[in-house]
N, C-alpha and C positions, 0 to 999 in steps of 0.2 A: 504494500500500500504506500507504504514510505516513497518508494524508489519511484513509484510512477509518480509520486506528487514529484517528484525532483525533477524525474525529467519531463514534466509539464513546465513546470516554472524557467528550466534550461530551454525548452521551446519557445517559450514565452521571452526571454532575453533575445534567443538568435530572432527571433522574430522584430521584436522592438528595435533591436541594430539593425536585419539587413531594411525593415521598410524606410528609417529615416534615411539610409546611405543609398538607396534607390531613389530614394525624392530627392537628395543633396541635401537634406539636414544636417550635413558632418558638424554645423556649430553645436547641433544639442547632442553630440556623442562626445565622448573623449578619442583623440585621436594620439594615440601611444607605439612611439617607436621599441620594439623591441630591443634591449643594450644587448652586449656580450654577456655581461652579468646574468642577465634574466633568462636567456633561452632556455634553461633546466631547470628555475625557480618560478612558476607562475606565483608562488608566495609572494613574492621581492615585489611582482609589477602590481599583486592585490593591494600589497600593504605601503606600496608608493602612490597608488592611485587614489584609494579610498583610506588610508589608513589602518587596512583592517586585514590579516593576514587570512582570514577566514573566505574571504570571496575569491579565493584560486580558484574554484569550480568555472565563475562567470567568466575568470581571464581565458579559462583553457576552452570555453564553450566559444567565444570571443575570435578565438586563433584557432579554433577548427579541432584542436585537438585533446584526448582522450582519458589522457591517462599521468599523474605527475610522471616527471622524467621523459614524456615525451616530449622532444626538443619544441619548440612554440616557432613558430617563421620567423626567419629574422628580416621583419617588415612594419609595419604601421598597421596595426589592429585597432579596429574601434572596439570601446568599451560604452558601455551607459552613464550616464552622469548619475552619481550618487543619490541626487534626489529620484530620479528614475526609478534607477535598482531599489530601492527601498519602497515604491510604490508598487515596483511588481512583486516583490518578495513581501509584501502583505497581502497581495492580491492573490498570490498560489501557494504561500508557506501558510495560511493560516490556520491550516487542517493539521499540517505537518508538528 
């Protein structure tokens, strides 16, 4: 039950990012270059972004990939703006 709410809510991210970068809303995303540092730590870009090491999930849902350790592109990922993200993570963690 858990896991399908999660990846409802990780739906719900890729979705909220690709519709605004399909329209050109890149100003209401975060637009984050991947460093050297970060390609093996989506922790580092969570907790540079949002302050908060816990939203690695949204950076690796973000950069397409799956699983920690797996390398993240070394490119420009959009992320949601904090106020964003916390509006959909009440809108599909509330059950959770």
């Amino acid at each position: 039950m858990i896991e399908n709410i999660l990846n409802i809510y990780h739906n719900a991210i890729r979705d909220h990012v690709d519709l605004l970068y399909r329209r050109g809303r890149t100003d209401r995303l975060i637009a984050w270059q991947v460093g050297n540092d970060e390609i093996h730590d989506p922790t580092l870009i969570a907790f540079r972004a949002y302050k908060n090491r816990s939203y690695a999930d949204v950076v690796m849902v973000c950069a397409g990939t799956n699983r920690i350790g797996e390398p993240l592109p070394r490119e420009i990922i959009f992320l949601p703006t904090a106020r964003d993200l916390i509006a959909i993570k009440r809108k599909y963690l509330k059950e959770a």
